[in-house]
ZATOR-465622 format. One record per residue: residue in one letter; chain; x, y, z of N, C-alpha, C in turn. Coordinates in Angstrom, 1 decimal, m for minus. Layout:
% ZATOR-465622
{r a	c A	n_east X	n_north Y	n_up Z	ca_east X	ca_north Y	ca_up Z	c_east X	c_north Y	c_up Z}
...
***
This chain:
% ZATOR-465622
{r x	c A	n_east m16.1	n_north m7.7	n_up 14.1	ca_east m15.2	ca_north m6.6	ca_up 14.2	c_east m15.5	c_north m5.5	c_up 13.2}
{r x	c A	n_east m15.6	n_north m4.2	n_up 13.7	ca_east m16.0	ca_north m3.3	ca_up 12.9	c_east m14.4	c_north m3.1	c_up 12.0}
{r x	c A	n_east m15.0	n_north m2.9	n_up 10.2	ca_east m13.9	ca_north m3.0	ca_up 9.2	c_east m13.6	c_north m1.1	c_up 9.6}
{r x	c A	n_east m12.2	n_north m1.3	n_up 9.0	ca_east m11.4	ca_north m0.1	ca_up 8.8	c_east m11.4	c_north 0.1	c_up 7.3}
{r x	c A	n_east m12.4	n_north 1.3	n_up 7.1	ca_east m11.9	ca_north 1.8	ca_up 5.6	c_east m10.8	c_north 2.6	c_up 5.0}
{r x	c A	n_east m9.9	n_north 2.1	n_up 3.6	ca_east m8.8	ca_north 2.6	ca_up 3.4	c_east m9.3	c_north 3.5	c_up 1.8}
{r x	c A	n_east m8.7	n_north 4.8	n_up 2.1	ca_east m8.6	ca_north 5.3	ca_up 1.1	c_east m7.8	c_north 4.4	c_up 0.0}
{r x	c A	n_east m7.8	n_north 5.1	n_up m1.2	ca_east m7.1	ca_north 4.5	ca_up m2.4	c_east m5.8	c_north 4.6	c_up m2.2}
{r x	c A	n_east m5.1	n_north 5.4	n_up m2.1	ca_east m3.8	ca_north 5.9	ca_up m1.6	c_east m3.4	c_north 4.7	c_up m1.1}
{r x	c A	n_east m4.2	n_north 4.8	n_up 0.3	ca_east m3.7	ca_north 3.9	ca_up 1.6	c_east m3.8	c_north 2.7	c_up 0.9}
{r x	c A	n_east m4.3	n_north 2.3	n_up 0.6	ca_east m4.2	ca_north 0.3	ca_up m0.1	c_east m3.7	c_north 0.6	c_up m1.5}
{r x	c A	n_east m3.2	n_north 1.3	n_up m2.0	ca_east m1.9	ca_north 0.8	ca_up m2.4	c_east m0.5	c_north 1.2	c_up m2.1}
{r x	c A	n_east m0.4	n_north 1.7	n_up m0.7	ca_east 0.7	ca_north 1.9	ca_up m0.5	c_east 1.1	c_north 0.7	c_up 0.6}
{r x	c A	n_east m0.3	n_north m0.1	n_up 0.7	ca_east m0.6	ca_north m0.9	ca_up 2.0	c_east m0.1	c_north m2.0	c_up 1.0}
{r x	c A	n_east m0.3	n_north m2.4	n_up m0.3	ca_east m0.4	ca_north m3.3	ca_up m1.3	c_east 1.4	c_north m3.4	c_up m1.8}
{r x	c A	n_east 1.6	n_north m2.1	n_up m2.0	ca_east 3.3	ca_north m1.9	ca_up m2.1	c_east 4.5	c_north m2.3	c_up m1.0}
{r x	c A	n_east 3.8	n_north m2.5	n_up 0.1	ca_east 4.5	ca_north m3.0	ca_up 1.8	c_east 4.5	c_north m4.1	c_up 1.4}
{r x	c A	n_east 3.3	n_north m4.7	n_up 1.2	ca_east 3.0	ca_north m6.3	ca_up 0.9	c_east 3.9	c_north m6.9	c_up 0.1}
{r x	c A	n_east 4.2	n_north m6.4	n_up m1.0	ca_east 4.8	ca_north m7.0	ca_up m2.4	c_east 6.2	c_north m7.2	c_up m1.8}
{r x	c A	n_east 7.2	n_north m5.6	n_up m0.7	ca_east 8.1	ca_north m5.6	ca_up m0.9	c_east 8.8	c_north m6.7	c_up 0.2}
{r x	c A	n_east 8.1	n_north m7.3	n_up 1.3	ca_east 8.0	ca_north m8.5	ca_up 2.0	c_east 9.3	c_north m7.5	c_up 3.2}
{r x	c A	n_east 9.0	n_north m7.3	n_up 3.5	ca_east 10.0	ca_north m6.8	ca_up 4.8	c_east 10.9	c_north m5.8	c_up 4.2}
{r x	c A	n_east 11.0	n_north m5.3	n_up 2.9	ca_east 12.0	ca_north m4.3	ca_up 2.8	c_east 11.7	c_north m2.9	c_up 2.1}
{r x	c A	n_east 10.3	n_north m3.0	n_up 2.7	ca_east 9.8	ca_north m1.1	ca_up 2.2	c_east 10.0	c_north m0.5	c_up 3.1}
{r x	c A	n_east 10.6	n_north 0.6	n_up 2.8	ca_east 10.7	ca_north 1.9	ca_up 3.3	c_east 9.8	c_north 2.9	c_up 2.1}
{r x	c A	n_east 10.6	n_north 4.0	n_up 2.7	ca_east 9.8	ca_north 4.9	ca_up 2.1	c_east 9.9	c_north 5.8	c_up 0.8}
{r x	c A	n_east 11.3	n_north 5.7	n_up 0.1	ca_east 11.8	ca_north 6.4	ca_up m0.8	c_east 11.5	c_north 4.6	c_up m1.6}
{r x	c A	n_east 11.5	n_north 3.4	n_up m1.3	ca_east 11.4	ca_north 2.1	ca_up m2.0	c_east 10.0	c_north 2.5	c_up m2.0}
{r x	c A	n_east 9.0	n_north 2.1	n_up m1.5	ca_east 7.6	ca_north 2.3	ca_up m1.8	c_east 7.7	c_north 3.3	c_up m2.9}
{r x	c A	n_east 8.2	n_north 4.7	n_up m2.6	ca_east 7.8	ca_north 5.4	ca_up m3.5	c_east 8.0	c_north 5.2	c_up m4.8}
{r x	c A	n_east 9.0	n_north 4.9	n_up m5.3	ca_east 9.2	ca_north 4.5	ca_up m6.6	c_east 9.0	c_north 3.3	c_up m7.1}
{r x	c A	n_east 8.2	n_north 2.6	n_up m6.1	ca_east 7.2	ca_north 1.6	ca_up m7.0	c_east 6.2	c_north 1.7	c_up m6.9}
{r x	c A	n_east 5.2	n_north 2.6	n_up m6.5	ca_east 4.1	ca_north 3.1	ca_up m6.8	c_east 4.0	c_north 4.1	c_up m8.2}
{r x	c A	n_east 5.2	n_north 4.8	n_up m8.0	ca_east 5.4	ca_north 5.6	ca_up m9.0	c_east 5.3	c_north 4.2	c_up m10.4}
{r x	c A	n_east 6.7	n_north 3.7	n_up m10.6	ca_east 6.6	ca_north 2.4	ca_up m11.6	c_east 5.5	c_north 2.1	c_up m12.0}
{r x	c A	n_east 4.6	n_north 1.5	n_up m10.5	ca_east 3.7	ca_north 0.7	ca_up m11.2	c_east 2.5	c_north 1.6	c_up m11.5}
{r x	c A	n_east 2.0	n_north 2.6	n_up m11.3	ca_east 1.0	ca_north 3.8	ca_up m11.7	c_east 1.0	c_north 5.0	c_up m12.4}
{r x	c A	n_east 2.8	n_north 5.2	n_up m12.3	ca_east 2.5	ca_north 6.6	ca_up m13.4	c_east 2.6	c_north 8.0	c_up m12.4}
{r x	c A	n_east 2.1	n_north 7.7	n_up m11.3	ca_east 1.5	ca_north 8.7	ca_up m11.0	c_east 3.3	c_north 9.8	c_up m10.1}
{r x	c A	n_east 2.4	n_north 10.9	n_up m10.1	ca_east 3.4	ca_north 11.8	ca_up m9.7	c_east 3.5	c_north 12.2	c_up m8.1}
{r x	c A	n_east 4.6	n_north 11.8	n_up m7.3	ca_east 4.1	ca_north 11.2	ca_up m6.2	c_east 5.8	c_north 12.1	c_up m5.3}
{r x	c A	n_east 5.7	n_north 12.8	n_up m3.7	ca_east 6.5	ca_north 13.0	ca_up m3.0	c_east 6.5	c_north 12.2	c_up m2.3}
{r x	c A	n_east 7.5	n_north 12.2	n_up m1.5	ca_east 8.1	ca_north 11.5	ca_up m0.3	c_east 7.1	c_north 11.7	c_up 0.8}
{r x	c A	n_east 7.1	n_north 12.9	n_up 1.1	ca_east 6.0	ca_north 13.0	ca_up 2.2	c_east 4.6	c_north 12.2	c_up 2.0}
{r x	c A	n_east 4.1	n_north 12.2	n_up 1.4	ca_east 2.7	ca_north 11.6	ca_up 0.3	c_east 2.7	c_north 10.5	c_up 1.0}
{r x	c A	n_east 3.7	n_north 9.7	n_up 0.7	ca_east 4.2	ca_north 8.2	ca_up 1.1	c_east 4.5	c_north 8.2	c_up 2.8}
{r x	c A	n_east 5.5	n_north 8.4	n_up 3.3	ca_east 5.2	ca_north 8.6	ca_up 4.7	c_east 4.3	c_north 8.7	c_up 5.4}
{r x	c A	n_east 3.4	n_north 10.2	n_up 5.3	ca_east 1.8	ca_north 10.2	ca_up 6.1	c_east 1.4	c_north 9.1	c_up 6.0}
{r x	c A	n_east 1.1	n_north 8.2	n_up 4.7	ca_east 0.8	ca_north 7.4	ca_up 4.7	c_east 0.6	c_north 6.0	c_up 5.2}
{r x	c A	n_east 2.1	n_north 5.8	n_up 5.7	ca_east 2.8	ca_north 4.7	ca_up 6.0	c_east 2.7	c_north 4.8	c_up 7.4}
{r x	c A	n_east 2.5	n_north 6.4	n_up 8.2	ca_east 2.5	ca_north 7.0	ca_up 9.4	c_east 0.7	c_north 6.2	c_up 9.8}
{r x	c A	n_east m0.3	n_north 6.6	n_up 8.9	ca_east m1.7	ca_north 6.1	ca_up 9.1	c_east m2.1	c_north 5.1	c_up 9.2}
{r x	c A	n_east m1.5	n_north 4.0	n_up 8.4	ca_east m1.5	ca_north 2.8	ca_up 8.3	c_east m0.5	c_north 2.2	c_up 9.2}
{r x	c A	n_east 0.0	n_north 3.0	n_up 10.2	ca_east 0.9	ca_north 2.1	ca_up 11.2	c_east m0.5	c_north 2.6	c_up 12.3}
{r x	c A	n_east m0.6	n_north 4.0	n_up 12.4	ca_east m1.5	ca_north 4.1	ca_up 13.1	c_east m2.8	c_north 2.9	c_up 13.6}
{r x	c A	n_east m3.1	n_north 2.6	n_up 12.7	ca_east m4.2	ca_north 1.8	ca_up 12.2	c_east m4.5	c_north 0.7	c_up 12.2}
{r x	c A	n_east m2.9	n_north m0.2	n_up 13.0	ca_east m2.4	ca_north m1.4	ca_up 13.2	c_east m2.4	c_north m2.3	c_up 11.9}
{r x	c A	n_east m2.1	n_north m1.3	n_up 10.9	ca_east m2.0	ca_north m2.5	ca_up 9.1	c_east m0.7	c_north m2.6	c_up 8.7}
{r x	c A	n_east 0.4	n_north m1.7	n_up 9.4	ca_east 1.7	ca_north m2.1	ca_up 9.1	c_east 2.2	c_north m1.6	c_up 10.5}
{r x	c A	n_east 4.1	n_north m2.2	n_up 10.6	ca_east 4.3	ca_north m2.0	ca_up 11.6	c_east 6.1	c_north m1.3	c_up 10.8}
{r x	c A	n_east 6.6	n_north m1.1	n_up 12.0	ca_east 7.8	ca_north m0.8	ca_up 11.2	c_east 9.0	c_north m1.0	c_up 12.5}
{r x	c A	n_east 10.3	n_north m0.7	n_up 11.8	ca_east 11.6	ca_north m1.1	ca_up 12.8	c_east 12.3	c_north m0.8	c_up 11.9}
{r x	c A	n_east 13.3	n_north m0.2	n_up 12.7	ca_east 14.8	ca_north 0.6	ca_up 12.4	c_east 15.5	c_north m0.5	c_up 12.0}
{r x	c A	n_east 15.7	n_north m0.2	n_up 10.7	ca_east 17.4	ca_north m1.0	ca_up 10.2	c_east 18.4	c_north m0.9	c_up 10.5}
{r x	c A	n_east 19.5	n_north m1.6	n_up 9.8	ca_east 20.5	ca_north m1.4	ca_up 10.2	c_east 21.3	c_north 0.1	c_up 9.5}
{r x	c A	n_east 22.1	n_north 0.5	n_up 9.9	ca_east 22.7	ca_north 2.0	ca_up 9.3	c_east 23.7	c_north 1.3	c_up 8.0}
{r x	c A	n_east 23.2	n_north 2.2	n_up 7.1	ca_east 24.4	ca_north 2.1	ca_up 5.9	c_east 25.2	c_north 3.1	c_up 5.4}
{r x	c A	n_east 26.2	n_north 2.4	n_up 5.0	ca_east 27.1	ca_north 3.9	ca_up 3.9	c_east 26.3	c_north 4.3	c_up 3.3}
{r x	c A	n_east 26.0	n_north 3.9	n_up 2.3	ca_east 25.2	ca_north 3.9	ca_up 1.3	c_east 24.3	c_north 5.8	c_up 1.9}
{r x	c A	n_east 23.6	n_north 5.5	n_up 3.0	ca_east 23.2	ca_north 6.3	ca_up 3.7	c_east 23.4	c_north 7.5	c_up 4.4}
{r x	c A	n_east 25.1	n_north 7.0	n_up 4.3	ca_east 25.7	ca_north 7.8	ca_up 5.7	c_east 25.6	c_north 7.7	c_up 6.5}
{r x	c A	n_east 25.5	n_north 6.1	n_up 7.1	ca_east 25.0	ca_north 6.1	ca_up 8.4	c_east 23.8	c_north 6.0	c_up 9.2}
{r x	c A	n_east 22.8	n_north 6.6	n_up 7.9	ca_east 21.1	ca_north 6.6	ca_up 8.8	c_east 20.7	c_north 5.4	c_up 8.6}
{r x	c A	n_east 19.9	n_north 4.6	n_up 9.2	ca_east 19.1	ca_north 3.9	ca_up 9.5	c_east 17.5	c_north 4.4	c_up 8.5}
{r x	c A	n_east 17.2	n_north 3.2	n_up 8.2	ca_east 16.0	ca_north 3.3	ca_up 7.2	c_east 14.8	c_north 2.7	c_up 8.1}
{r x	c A	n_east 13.9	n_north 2.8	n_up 8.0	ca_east 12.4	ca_north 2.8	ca_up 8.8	c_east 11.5	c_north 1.2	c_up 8.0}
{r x	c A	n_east 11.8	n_north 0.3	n_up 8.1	ca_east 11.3	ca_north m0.8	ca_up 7.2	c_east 9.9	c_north m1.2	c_up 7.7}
{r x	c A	n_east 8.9	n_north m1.2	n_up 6.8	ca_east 7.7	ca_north m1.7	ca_up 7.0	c_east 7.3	c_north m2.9	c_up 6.6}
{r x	c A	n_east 6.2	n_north m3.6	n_up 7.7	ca_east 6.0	ca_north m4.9	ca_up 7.2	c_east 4.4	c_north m5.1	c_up 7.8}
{r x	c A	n_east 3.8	n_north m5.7	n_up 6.7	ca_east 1.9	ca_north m5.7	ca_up 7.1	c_east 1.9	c_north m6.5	c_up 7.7}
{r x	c A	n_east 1.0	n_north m5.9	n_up 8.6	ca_east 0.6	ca_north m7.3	ca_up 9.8	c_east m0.4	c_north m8.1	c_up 9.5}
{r x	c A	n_east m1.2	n_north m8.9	n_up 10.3	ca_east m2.1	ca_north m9.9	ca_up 10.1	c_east m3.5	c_north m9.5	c_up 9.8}
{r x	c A	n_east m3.8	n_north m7.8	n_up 10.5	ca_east m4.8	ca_north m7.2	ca_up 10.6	c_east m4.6	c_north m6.3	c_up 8.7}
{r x	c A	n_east m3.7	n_north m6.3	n_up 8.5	ca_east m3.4	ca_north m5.1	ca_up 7.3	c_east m3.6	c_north m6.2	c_up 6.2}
{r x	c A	n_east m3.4	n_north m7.3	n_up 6.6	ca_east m3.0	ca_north m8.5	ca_up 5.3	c_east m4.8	c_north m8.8	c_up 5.5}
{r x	c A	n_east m5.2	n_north m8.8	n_up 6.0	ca_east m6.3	ca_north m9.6	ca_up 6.1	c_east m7.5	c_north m8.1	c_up 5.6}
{r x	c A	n_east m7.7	n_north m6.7	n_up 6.1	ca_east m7.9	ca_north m5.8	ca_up 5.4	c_east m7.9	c_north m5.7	c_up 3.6}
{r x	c A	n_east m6.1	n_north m6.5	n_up 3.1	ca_east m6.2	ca_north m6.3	ca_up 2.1	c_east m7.2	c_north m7.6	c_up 1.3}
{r x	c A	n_east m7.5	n_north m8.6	n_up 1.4	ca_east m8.0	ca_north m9.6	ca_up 1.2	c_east m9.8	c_north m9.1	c_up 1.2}
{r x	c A	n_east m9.8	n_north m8.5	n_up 2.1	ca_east m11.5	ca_north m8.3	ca_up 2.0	c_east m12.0	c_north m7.0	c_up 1.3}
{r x	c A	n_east m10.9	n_north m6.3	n_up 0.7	ca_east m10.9	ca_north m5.3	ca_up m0.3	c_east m10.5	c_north m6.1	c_up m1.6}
{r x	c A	n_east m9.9	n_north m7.2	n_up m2.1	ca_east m9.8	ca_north m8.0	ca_up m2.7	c_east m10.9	c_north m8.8	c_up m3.2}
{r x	c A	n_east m11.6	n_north m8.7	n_up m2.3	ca_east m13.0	ca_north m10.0	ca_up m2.4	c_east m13.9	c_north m8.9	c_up m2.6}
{r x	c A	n_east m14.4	n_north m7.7	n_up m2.2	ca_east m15.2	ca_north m7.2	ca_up m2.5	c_east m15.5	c_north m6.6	c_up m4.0}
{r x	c A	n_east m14.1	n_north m6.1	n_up m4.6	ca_east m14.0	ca_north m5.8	ca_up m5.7	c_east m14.1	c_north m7.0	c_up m6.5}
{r x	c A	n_east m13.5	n_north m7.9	n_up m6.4	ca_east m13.6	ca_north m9.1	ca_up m7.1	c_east m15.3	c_north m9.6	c_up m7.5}
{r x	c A	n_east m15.9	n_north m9.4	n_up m6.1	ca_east m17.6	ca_north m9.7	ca_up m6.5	c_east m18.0	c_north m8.6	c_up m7.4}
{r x	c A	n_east m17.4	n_north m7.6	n_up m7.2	ca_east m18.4	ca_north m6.5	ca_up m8.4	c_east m17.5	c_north m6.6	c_up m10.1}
{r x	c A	n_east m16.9	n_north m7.1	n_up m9.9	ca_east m16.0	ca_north m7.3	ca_up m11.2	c_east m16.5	c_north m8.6	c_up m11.8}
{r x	c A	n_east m17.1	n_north m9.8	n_up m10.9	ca_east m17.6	ca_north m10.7	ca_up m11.3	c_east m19.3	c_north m10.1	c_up m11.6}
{r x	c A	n_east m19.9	n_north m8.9	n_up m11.5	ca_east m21.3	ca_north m9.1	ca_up m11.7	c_east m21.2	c_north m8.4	c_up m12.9}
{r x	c A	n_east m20.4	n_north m7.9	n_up m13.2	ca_east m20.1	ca_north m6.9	ca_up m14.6	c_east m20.2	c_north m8.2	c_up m15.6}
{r x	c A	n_east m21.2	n_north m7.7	n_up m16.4	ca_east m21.5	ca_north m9.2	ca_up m17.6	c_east m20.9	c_north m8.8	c_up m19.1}
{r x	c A	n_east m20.6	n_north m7.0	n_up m18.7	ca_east m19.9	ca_north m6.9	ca_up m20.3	c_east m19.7	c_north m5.2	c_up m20.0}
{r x	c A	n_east m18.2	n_north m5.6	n_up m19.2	ca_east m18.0	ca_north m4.2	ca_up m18.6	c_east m17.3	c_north m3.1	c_up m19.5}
{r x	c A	n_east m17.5	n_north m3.7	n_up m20.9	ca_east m16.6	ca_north m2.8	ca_up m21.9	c_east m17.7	c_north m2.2	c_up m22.7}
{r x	c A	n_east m19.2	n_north m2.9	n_up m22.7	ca_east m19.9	ca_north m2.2	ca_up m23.4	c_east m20.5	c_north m1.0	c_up m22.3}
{r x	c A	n_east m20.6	n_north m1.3	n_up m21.0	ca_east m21.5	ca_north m0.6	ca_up m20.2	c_east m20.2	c_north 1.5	c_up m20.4}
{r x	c A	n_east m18.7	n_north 1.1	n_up m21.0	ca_east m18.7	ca_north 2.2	ca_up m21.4	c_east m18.4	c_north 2.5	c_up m22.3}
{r x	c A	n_east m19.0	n_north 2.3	n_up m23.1	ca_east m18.9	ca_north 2.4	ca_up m24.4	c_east m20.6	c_north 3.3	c_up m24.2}
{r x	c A	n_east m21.5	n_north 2.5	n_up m23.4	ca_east m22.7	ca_north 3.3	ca_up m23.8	c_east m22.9	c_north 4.7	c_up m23.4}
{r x	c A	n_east m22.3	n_north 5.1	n_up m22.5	ca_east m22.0	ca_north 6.7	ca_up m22.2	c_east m22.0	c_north 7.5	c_up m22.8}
***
């Protein structure tokens, strides 16, 4: 099977679905991307995102139930599929071999 390459964005927003086990959305993803990176991040950012990676058959999504909380709207919940979970594993293993060939990855910057 020819692989699907994910930008950086996309695996870990793909990695953020994973963690949240059936209860990411999209304002949830965002503020644990945010949490866990720091980074300065909109709503839309995260969406397109979530929009690509459904595209792409690595997550799938379905309407909640409506809350107060909400007003009534319904939240958009994502969950990785078998194709998205298995994506993330072989981006896992690859990095992992180059991390394992690094024999002294603190000096190589230091020498720069």
């Amino acid at each position: 099977m020819k692989r699907t390459y994910l930008g950086e964005f996309e695996e870990i927003v793909l990695l953020a679905v994973a963690v949240m086990q059936g209860e990411a959305y999209g304002v949830a993803v965002m503020h644990d991307i945010v949490e866990q990176t720091g980074r300065d991040l909109r709503l839309n950012q995260v969406h397109s995102a979530l929009h690509r990676l459904e595209e792409k058959g690595m997550v799938k999504s379905r309407l909640g139930e409506p809350t107060a909380e909400r007003g009534g709207k319904r939240k958009r919940l994502f969950v990785v599929t078998a194709y998205g979970e298995r994506t993330l594993q072989e981006i896992h293993h690859v990095r992992l071999n180059f991390w394992d060939k690094l024999t002294n990855p603190f000096k190589l910057a230091a020498d720069l």
